[in-house]
LUMDO-246427 format. One record per residue (C-alpha): x, y, z; residue in one letter. Coordinates in steps of 0.2 Angstrom, whole numbers, plus 5000, padded with zeros to 4 digits. Layout:
<sites>
XYZa/...
</sites>
This chain:
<sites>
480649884969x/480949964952x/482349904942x/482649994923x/484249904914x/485249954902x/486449854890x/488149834893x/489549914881x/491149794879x/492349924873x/493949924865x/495549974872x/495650144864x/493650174866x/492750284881x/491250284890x/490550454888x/489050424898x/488450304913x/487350224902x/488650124898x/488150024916x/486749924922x/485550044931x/484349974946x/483250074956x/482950064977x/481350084985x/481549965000x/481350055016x/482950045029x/482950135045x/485250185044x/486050015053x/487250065067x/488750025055x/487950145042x/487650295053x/489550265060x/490350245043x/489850435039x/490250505052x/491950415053x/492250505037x/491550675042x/492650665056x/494250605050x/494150715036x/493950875049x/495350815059x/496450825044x/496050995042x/496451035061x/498150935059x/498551025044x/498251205051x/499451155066x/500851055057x/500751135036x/501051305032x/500451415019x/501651345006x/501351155011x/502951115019x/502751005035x/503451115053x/504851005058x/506650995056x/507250945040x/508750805038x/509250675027x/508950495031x/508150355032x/507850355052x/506850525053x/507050595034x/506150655019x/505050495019x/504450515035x/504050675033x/502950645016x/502450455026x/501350585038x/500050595024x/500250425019x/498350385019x/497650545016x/497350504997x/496350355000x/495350435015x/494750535001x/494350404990x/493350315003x/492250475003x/493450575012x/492950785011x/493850874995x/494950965009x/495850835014x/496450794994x/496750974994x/497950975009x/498850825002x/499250904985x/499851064992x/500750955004x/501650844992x/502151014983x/502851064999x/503950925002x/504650944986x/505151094988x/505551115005x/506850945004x/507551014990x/508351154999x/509351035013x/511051015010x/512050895018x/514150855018x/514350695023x/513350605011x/513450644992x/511350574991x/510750744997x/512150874993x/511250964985x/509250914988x/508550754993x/507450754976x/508050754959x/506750764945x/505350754962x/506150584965x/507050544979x/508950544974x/509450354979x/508750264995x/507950074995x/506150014992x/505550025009x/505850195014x/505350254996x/503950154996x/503350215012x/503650405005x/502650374989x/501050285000x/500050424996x/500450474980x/500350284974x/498250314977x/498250504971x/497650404954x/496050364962x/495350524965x/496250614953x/496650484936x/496250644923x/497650754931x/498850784917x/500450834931x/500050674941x/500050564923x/501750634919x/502550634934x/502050424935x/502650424919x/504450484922x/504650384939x/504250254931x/505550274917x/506750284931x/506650094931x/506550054912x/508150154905x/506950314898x/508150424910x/509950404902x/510250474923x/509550344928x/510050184924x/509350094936x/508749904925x/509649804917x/508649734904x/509949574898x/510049514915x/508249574920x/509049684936x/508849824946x/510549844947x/510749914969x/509549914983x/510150074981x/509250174968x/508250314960x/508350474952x/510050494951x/510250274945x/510950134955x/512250164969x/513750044962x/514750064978x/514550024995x/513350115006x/513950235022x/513150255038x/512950445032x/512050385016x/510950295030x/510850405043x/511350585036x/512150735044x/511750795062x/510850955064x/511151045082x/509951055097x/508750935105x/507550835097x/505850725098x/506050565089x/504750435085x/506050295082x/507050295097x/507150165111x/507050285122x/505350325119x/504350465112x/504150605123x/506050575125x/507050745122x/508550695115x/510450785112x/510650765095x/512550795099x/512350635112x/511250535100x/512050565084x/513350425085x/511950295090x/511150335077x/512750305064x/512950145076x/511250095071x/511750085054x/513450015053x/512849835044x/512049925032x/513249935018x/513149795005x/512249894990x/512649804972x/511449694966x/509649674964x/508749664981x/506949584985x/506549744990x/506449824975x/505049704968x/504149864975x/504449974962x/503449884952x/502149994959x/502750144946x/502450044932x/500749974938x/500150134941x/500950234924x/499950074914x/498350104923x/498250284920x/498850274904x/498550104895x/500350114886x/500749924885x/502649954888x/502249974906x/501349814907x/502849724898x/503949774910x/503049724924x/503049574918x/504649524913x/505349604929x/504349504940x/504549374929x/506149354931x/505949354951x/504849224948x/506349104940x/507349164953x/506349104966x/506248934960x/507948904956x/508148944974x/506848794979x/505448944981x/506349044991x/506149224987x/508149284987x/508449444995x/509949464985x/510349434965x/511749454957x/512349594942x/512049434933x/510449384936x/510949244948x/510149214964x/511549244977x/512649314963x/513349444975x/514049314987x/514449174979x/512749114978x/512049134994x/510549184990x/509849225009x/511349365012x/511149555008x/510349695017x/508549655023x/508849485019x/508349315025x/510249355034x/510349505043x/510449485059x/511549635064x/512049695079x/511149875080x/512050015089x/510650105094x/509649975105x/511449915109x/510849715105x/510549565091x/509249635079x/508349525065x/507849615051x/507149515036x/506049625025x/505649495013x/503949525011x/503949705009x/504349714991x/504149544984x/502149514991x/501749684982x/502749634964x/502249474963x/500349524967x/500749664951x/500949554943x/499349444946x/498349604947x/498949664929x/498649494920x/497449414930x/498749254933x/498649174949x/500249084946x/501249244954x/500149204969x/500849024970x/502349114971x/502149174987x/501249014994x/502548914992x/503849035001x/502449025016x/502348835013x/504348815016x/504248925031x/502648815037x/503448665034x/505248715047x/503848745062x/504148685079x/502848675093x/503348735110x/502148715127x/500548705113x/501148855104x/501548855086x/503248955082x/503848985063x/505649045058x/505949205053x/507549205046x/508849085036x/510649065034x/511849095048x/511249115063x/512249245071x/511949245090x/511549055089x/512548885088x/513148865072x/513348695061x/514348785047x/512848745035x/511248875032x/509848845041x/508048925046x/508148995063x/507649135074x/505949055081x/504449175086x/502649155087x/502149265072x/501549155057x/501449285045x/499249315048x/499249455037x/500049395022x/499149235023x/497649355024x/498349435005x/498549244998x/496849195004x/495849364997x/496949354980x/496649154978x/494849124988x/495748944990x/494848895007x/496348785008x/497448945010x/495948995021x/496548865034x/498148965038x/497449125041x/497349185059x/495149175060x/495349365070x/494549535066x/493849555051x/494149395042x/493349325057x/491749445055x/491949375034x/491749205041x/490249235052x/491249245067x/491049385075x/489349495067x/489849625080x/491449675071x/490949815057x/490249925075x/491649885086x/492849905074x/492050075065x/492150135085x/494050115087x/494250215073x/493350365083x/494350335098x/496050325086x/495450505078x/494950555096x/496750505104x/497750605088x/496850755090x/497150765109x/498850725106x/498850885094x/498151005105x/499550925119x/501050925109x/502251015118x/503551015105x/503951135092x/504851155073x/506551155080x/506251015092x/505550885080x/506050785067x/505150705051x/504550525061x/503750615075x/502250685068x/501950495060x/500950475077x/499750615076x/498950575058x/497150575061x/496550485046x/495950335048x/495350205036x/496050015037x/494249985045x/493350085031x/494549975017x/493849825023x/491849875026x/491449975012x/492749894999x/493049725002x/494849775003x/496349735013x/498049815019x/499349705027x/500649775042x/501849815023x/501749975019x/501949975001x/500149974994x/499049934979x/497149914981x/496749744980x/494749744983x/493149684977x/492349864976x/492350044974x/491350184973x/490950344964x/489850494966x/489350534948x/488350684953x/489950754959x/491050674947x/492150614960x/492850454967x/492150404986x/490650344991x/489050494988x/488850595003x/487550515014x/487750315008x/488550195016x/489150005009x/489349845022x/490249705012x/489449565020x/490249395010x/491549354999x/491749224986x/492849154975x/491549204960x/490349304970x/490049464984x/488649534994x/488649724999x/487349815008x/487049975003x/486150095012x/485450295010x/485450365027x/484850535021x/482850525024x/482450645013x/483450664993x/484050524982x/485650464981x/486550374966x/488150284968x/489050214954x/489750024962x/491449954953x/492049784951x/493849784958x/494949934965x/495349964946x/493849874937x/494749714935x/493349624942x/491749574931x/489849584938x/489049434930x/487449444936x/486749544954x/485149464964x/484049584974x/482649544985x/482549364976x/482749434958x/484349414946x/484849524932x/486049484921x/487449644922x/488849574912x/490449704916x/491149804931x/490049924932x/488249954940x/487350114945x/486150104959x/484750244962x/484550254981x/482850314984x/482550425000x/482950295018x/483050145007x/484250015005x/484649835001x/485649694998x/486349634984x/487049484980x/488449494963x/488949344953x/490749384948x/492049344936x/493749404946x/495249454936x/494249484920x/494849654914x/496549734914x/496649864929x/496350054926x/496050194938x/494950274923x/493350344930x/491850284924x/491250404915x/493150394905x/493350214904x/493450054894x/493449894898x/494749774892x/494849604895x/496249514904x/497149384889x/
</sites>
C-alpha cells in the first residue's frame, strides 16, 4: 500500500488552512469485498434521507411550516413542532442527501414564521408570537432544548453560514446581558435568574398553568402525550382542564435551575463558530459556579439556587426543592396519580460535559461521577435486583421522618449516563457501572454481531414511520405539534455510534461528543463521501481503530477523517497493515482506491485542541491550555 505524507501545520488561533495539505495524506490499495455492515450503512443513509423527503412532502408545505394545529405550550407546542426535525441536521452530517438539510432550513424558517402569527389570551408568553428575536419568548431548558436539537448541529454542516453565525451569536447573548431585553444572568451571583427564560429575560413571578399549557383551541385532536394513547381522538373542550391539571405544581419560577446548565449549549456553539473567547469565559464561569454549588451541597447537583448564588436559596436552603427537581413529586392531573419528575440530568450532564469539552478538563466530569457515586452509594438490593433512588427530600406518597431522604426506588441505574462518564473519562473503573448491553457491549467484544443487527433495526424503524405516513388517518385540524414526533423517519443513534465513535444518551439536549468525523472534500461538505463507509471498532483512552471501507468497485474516493466531533482530539500516530506513521494533529486524509479498504489503528491525544465546527479546509488548530 502506497502511503505519501505530508507535514503537519500547527496554526495559530487567527490562521486558516487553505488547503488539505495541511493533513497527513495515505493512499489505499488493499482489496475489501463491502462487509455487511458497510453495504447496510449506505443504504441506511440513502434511505432515510428519501424518507425525509416523502415526510416532508406530506407533512411541510411550500413555505416550511409544519400541517398541524398551532398552540402555545410545553405539552404539544412550538418545540414540538420544531422537535419533529430534531435529527435531521445531523442525518446529514452522517452523509445524509443535501435534501434533507434543505428541508430542515426551510423548515426552521417556517416555524418561525408560522409561531409567530399565534396568539394566545391567557398567557402573556405568546400574546403576540411565541418567538421574539427567533427565540422562544420564556419556557425552561428542556422544552427549548428539545426545540433547538436540530439547529444546535446545523453548525456541522453548514459552520460558513453567515445567518446561522449571527443568529448563535444573539441567542447566546440572551444569556450574557448583550440583549438589555433580556437580562437573563446575573454575573455578581453567576445566575440565570428563573427556569423561566429567553428572549423576553427571566420570568421574575410565579408561573401559570396557562404559561404551561396555553390556551385551548376548538375541535378534536390527536395527541402524542396523552395516557390515553395515540390514535386517541380527543375533545379538546373535555381534555383541556386535564391538561391545566397536569400542570398545577408547576409554578415555582425564580431562581437558577439545574436545567438551565443546558443553555450553555449557545455559548459552546457561538465559540466554536466563531473563536471569540468571551463565549468560552462564560462557559466557564457559569459552569463554574455549578461546579461550587455542587460541592457545597456534598456533590449533589441542586436543582434549585437561589438570586444569591446559594444552593437552596429560594427555600431556605433546600437545595433538592424546585420544579424538576430532586423533589418533585407532584400529583399530575392528567394521569390522575403521584408522578416523579426529577430532570436532573438533563441540563447539568450537557453543562458540565461543555465545560470539559471546551477546556479539555476532566474535573467537570468528576462532577457528575460523584453525583452517581452518592446515588450508588443509597442502593438497596431486592429478590437479586439492584434498585437506585431516584429522587431526594420529601417523599410525598411515602412515610415520612420529617428529615430529607433519597427515596423513590426503581430499577433504572442511570446506564446511559454512566455510558457519557465512561466515554468522556475512558476510566475502566467507571467502565464497571455501565450496563455491558448494545453497543458498548459490541465495543467490549461482546457481541460482534451488533453493527448488522443493529444497522437493521434502523431499516425496520424507517420502514414502520413511512407506513405509519401513508396510514395516518389524521389531518391539519385534527393534530397537534407532538403528534407527528412518531413519524420522523431519520434515523441515526446507530449511525452515531458505527461511523463516529459517538454517543447520544435518552437526554435530549445534545453536543457531539465522538472520536470521529468525516468530510467529503470533493464536495466540500460534511458527512461521510458517497459510497464509504466507517466501522469504529476499539476505543481507548489514547487510541481508536476505524475501518474504512470503498464499496464503490469502480472510482476513488477520498474522505477527509477528524479527530473529535469538533477537532479536539489529536491523531498522534496511525498504524496500517503493521506500519506507523507519525500524523501529529486532527486531521488525516485517506485515498480510497477503487473496492479497497482497511484498518487503522490511531494513537491519540484526547482533549488536545479547543473545539470548532470550522471545516477542514477553514480551520486552525488551537491547542487546549
Amino acid at each position: 500500500m502506497k502511503r505519501a505524507f505530508v507535514v503537519c501545520c500547527v496554526l495559530t488561533l487567527t490562521a486558516l488552512v487553505s488547503t488539505l495539505k495541511a493533513a497527513e495524506t495515505i493512499v489505499i490499495k488493499s482489496p475489501m469485498p463491502p462487509p455487511d455492515w458497510a453495504v447496510l450503512q449506505r443504504e441506511l443513509l440513502r434511505y432515510s434521507s428519501l424518507a425525509c423527503e416523502r415526510f416532508a412532502e406530506k407533512y411541510v408545505d411550500e413555505r416550511g411550516y409544519l400541517l398541524h394545529t398551532i398552540r402555545w405550550g410545553t405539552l404539544d407546542g412550538p418545540d414540538d413542532a420544531i422537535e419533529t426535525f430534531y435529527n435531521w441536521t445531523l442525518l446529514h452530517a452522517l452523509g445524509g442527501s443535501d435534501a434533507v438539510l434543505d428541508i430542515y432550513k426551510r423548515a426552521q424558517e417556517g416555524h418561525w414564521k408560522q409561531y409567530n402569527e399565534l396568539r394566545t389570551k391567557l398567557t402573556e408568553l405568546a400574546s403576540n408570537g411565541a418567538y421574539y428575536k427567533e427565540f422562544i419568548t420564556q419556557s425552561d431548558w428542556f422544552h427549548t432544548g428539545e426545540g433547538m436539537r436540530a439547529f444546535m448541529f446545523l453548525g456541522l454542516s453548514e459552520p460558513t453560514n453567515e445567518m446561522y453565525i449571527q443568529r448563535m451569536k444573539r441567542f447566546a447573548g440572551m444569556y450574557m446581558n448583550e440583549d438589555p431585553e433580556a437580562p437573563n444572568y446575573d454575573p455578581v451571583n453567576k445566575v440565570i435568574k428563573s427556569i423561566w427564560n429567553g428572549s423576553k429575560g427571566p420570568m421574575m413571578r410565579k408561573a401559570t398553568v396557562y404559561d404551561w399549557v396555553g390556551d385551548p383551541v376548538p375541535g378534536s385532536f390527536h395527541l402524542l402525550h396523552n395516557p390515553a394513547g395515540r390514535g386517541k381522538l380527543l375533545d379538546m373542550a373535555k381534555w383541556y382542564p386535564r391538561m391545566l391539571a397536569h400542570c398545577n405544581e408547576y409554578l415555582d419560577s425564580v431562581g437558577d435551575n439545574s436545567l438551565n446548565l443546558a443553555a450553555t449549549n449557545l455559548a459552546l456553539n457561538a465559540y466554536m463558530l466563531t473563536e471569540e473567547k468571551k463565549y468560552y469565559d462564560w462557559l466557564v464561569e457559569y459552569v463554574n459556579a455549578w461546579k461550587e454549588r455542587t460541592a457545597a451541597t456534598g456533590g449533589n447537583i441542586p436543582s434549585n439556587v437561589g438570586l444569591d448564588g446559594k444552593p437552596g436559596g429560594e427555600y431556605d436552603g433546600q437545595w433538592w426543592k424546585g420544579t424538576y427537581g430532586w423533589n418533585f413529586t407532584i400529583f399530575d392531573g392528567e394521569l390522575e396519580q403521584i408522578a416523579h419528575r426529577n430532570y436532573f440530568t438533563a441540563g447539568s450532564w450537557p453543562g458540565f460535559s461543555n465545560a470539559m469539552l471546551i477546556t479539555g478538563d476532566q474535573s467537570y466530569v468528576d462532577v457528575l461521577r460523584k453525583q452517581m457515586d452518592n446515588i450508588y452509594a443509597q442502593k438497596k438490593v431486592e429478590n437479586g435486583t439492584v434498585l437506585l433512588p431516584q429522587m431526594y427530600g420529601d417523599p410525598r406518597g411515602y412515610k415520612y421522618n420529617g428529615k430529607p431522604e433519597w427515596y423513590h426506588y426503581t430499577k433504572n441505574l442511570f446506564g446511559d449516563r454512566l455510558a457519557e462518564i465512561y466515554l468522556w473519562s475512558m476510566d475502566r473503573k467507571d467502565a464497571e457501572r455501565v450496563p455491558k448491553t448494545g453497543w458498548i457491549a459490541y465495543l467490549e467484544g461482546e457481541d460482534p454481531q451488533y453493527p448488522v443487527k443493529a444497522l437493521q433495526d434502523d431499516f425496520a424503524r424507517v420502514r414502520r414511520a413511512v407506513q405509519g405516513m401513508r396510514d395516518d388517518p389524521t389531518t391539519p385540524d385534527t393534530r397537534l405539534a407532538d403528534y407527528l414526533l412518531g413519524f420522523n423517519p431519520a434515523v441515526t443513534n446507530a449511525l452515531t455510534n458505527l461511523t463516529l465513535g459517538g454517543y447520544f444518551a435518552n437526554g435530549k439536549i445534545w453536543t457531539l461528543h465522538s472520536r470521529f468525523r468525516y468530510f467529503d472534500p470533493a464536495r466540500r461538505r460534511s458527512g461521510l463521501p458517497e459510497d464509504v463507509s466507517a466501522l469504529v471498532e476499539k476505543l481507548g483512552p489514547d487510541s481508536a481503530t476505524v475501518v474504512l471501507v470503498n464499496t464503490n468497485p469502480v472510482d476513488v474516493r477520498t474522505v477527509v477523517v477528524q479527530a473529535g466531533g469538533y477537532g479536539e482530539h489529536k491523531f498522534e500516530a496511525v498504524t496500517v497493515d503493521g506500519k506507523s506513521e507519525t500524523i501529529g494533529g486532527p486531521l488525516l486524509t485517506v485515498r480510497l482506491e477503487p473496492g479497497s479498504g482497511a484498518r487503522l489503528q490511531f494513537k491519540m491525544s484526547r482533549y488536545a485542541y479547543r473545539p470548532t465546527l470550522a471545516q477542514p479546509w477553514n480551520r486552525g488548530f488551537v491547542t487546549a491550555n
